[in-house]
C-alpha positions as CSV (number, residue, x, y, z in Angstrom):
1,X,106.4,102.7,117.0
2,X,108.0,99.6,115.6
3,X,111.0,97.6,116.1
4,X,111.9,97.5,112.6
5,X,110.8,100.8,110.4
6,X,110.8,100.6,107.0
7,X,113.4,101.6,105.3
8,X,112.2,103.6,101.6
9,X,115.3,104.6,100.8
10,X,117.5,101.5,101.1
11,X,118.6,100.2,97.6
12,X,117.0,96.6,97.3
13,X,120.0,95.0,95.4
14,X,123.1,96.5,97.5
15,X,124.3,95.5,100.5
16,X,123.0,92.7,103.2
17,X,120.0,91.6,104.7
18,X,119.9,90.7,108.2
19,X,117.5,87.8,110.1
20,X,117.5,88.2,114.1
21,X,115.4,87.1,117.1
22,X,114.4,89.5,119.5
23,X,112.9,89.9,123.2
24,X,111.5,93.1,124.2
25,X,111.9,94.3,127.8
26,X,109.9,97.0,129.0
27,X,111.2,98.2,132.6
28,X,108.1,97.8,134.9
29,X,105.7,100.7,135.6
30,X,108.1,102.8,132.8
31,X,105.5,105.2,130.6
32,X,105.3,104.5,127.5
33,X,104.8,107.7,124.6
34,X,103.7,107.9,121.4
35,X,106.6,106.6,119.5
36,X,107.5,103.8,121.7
37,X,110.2,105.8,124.1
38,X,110.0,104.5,127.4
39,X,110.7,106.5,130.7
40,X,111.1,104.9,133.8
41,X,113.5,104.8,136.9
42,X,117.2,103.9,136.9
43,X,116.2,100.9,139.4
44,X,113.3,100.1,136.7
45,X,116.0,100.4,134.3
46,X,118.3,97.6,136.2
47,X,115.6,95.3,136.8
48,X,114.6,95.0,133.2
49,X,118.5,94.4,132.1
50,X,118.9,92.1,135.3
51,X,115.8,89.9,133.8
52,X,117.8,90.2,130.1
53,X,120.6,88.6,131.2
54,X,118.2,85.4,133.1
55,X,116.6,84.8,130.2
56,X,119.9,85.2,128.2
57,X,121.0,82.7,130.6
58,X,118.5,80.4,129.7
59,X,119.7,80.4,126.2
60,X,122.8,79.4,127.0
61,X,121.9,76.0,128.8
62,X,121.2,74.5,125.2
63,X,122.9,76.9,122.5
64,X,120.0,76.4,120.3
65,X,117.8,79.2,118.4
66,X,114.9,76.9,119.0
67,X,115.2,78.0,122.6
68,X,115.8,81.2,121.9
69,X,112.6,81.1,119.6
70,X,111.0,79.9,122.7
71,X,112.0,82.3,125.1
72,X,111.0,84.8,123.0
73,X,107.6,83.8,122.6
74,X,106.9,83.4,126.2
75,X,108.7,86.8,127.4
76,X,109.1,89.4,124.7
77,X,106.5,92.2,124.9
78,X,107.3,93.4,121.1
79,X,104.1,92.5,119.2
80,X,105.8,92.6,116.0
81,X,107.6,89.6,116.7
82,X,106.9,88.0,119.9
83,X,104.6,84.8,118.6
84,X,107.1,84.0,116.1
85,X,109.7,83.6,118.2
86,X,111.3,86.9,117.9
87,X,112.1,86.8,114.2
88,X,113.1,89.9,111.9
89,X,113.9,88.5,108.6
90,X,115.3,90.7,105.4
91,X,116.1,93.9,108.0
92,X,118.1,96.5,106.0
93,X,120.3,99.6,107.2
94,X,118.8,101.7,108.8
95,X,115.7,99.8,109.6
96,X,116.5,99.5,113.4
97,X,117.6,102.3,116.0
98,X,121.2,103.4,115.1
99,X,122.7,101.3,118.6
100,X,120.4,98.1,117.5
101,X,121.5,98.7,113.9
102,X,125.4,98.9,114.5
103,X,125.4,95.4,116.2
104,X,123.5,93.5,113.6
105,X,125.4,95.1,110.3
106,X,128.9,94.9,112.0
107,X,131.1,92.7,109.5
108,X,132.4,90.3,112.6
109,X,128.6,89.5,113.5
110,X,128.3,85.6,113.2
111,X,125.3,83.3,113.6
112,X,124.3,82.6,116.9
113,X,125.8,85.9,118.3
114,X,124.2,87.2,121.3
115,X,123.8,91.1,122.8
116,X,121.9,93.0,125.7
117,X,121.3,96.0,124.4
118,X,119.5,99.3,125.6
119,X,117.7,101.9,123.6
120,X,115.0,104.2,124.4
121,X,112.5,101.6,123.8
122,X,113.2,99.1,126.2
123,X,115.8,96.5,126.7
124,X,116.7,94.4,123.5
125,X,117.9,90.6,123.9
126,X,119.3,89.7,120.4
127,X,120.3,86.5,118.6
128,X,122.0,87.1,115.2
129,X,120.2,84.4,112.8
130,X,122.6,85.0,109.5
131,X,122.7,87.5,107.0
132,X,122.2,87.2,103.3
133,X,123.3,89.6,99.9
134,X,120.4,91.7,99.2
135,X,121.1,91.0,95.4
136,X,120.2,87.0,96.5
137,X,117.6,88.0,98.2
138,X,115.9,90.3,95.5
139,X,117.2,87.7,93.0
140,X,114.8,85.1,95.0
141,X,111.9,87.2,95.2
142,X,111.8,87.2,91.3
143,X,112.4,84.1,90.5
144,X,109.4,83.0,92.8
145,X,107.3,85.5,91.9
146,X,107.7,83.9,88.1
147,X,107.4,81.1,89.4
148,X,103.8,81.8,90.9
149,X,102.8,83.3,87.5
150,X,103.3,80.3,85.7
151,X,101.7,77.9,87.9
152,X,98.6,79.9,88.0
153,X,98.6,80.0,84.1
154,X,99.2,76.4,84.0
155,X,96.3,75.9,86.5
156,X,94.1,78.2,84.2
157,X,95.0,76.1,81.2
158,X,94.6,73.0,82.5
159,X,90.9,73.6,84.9
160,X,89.5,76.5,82.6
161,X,86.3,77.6,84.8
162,X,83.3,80.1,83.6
163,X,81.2,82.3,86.0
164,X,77.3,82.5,85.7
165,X,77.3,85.9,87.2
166,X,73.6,85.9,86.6
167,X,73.0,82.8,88.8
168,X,74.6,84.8,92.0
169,X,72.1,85.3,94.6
170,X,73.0,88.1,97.8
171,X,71.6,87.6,101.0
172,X,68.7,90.0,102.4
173,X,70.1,91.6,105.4
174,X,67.8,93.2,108.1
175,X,68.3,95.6,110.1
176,X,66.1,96.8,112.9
177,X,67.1,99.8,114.8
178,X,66.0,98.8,118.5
């Protein structure tokens, strides 16, 4: 399982996109299933919240996402984000497990906010990055997607290129069973 699940039935144009960073904790020696739900001991439990708030604490020596970022690359054990720094960018409603989800879309969540949470797939440290209008968001997607139209017809106009197909030579490839 992922993080962040896509969400088909969000409508692209209402509401808010949400950026975060992200460090995954998985309690030591917990089992794992199928889906990403993680069972373990209560002590297991403890000790993966205890480390959450060290590297938490880390954070708060310079205040700066960079460090964050940092942190995140060298401790997270989500593989969806952990050698970007932790980033989700563009998460919609619903997207997230409901706890997760709740603390990034509430209206008072500012940049730079910072939680512990825990959900049933491990322990979540979470920096709130900003949020954004879907409708901007959408309306940005567009315009660069024109925008990447017309620079390849420019380019087309401007180096017009032909293909000899008939000059295209394939490799011989042997095989030898052995």
């Amino acid at each position: 399982a992922s993080f962040a699940e896509a969400n088909p039935t969000a409508d692209p144009v209402s509401g808010k996109t949400v950026d975060l960073r992200h460090i995954l904790l998985i309690p030591k020696d917990a089992e794992v299933s199928a889906d990403g739900t993680v069972t373990c001991s209560e002590e297991a439990w403890d000790a993966a919240m205890k480390q959450a708030r060290d590297l938490l604490g880390l954070y708060h020596t310079t205040w700066k996402e960079a460090t964050f970022a940092n942190i995140a690359n060298k401790n997270s054990q989500d593989p969806g984000s952990r050698l970007n720094g932790g980033l989700y960018s563009g998460l919609r409603q619903g997207q997230l497990e409901e706890s997760l989800d709740e603390w990034c879309f509430d209206e008072n969540r500012s940049k730079g906010d910072t939680e512990i949470i825990r959900s049933s797939l491990g322990v979540h440290v979470l920096y709130f990055s900003g949020s954004r209008e879907a409708r901007y968001v959408e309306a940005e997607k567009a315009v660069l997607t024109e925008m990447a139209g017309e620079l390849v017809t420019a380019a087309k106009e401007k180096y017009p290129m032909t293909v000899d197909y008939s000059a295209i030579k394939l490799g011989n490839v042997e095989f030898s069973a052995g």
